[in-house]
N, C-alpha and C positions, 0 to 999 in steps of 0.2 A: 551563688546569688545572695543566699543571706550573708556572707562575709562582707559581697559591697556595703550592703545595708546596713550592719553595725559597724563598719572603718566612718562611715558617712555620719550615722546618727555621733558615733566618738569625736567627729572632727566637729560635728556641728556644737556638741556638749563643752568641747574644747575651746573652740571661738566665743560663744555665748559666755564662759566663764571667765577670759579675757576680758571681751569687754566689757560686764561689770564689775573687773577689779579696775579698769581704767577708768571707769565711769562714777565708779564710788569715789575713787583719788580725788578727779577731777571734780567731784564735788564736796568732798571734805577740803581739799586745797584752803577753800576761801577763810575757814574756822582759823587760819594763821593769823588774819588781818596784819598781813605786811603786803604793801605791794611788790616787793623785792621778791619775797617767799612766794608768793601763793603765785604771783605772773610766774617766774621760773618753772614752778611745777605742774601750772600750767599748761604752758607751752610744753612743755621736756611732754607732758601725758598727750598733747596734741601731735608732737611728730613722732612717739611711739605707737600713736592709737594707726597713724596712717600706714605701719607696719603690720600693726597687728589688726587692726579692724576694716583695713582699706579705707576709702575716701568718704566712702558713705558711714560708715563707722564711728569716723574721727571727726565728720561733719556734725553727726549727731550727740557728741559727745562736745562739741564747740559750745553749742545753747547752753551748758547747765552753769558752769561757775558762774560767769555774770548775773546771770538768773539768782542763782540762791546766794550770792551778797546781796545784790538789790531787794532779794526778801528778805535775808535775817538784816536788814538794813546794817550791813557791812560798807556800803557801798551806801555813800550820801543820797538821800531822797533826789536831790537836784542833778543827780547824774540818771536819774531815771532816760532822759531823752537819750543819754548817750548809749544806751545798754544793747541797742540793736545793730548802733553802729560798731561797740567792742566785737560783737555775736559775728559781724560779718568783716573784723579785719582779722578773728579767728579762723572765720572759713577762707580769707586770702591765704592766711599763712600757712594752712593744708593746702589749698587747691597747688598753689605756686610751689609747696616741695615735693607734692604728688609725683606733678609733672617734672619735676628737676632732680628728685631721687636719687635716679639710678644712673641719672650720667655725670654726677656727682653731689655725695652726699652734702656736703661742705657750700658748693654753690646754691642746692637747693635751700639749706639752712639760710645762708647769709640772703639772698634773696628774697628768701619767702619775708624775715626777718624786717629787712629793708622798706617791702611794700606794706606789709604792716604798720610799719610805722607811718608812714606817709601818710596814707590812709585817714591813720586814727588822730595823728597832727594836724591834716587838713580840714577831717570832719567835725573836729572838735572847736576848731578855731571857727567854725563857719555855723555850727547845731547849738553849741554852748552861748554864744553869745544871743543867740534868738531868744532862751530860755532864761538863762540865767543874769544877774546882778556882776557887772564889770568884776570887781573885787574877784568872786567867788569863782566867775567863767575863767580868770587867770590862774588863779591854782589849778583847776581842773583840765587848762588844756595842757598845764605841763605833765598832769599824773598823764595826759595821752600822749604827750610827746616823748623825750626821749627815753625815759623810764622803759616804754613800751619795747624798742630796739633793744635795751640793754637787757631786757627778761628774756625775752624773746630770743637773741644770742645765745645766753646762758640756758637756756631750756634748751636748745639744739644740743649746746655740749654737753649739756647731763643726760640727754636723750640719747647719745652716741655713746658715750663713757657705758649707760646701761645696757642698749644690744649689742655694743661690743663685747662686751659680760653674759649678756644671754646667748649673744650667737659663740662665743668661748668654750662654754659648761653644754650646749647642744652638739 
């Protein structure tokens, strides 16, 4: 009986130190200030956290980037309206590889990917313009349009390249 108990408390110690190395990533990320860089790795910490931390994990680990650019004011004051809609095409892009995972990785990527973007192209096209000054609402709904797809892609394959490498060396 005490063996369960310390394989259990090691596994919990284990997971717990996971997700705050993903969770610190995914919040230094944003200190790159490139949308190229930091969306890439990103994303790549959001479909490794759904490996490593499950959906509630990876869900949880969604809220922080956009949060702390919009506090170290990385991320333009006037994108403040848009930052709940980034939070929740993050949690599309988990929920949708969650469930597409396992019956292929690749699909689930490009898909979760896809709706992603959509999402944050439609939302942005339709949130930005309520808020913001014409001029300024068109640059910003292209930082949500395809930019978003192309990180987001790129983050899958840096996410796969890396558990390919972890599940290798295990």
């Amino acid at each position: 009986m005490e063996q369960v108990k310390t394989t259990s408390l090691k596994n919990i110690r284990t997971e717990s130190i996971k997700f705050i190395i993903l969770l610190g990533l995914a919040i230094l990320a944003p200190l790159l200030q490139n949308q190229f860089i930091t969306g890439t790795i990103v994303n790549a910490i959001l479909f490794i956290s759904v490996f490593v931390s499950g959906i509630s994990g990876a869900i949880a680990i969604a809220f922080f980037p956009s949060l702390i650019s919009l506090g170290l004011e990385f991320l333009p004051g006037v994108m403040a309206p848009m930052v709940p809609f980034i939070i929740m095409g993050n949690i599309i892009l988990i929920s949708i590889f969650f469930w597409l995972k396992n019956k292929n990785y690749w699909l689930g990527t490009i898909t979760a990917s896809i709706l992603k973007f959509v999402f944050l192209a439609l939302t942005s096209q339709t949130i930005i313009g309520l808020f913001i000054q014409k001029p300024i609402a068109e640059k910003i709904a292209i930082m949500m349009s395809w930019p978003q797809l192309i990180t987001a892609l790129l983050g899958g394959f840096l996410a796969y390249v890396f558990l390919k490498k972890i599940l290798k060396n295990n």
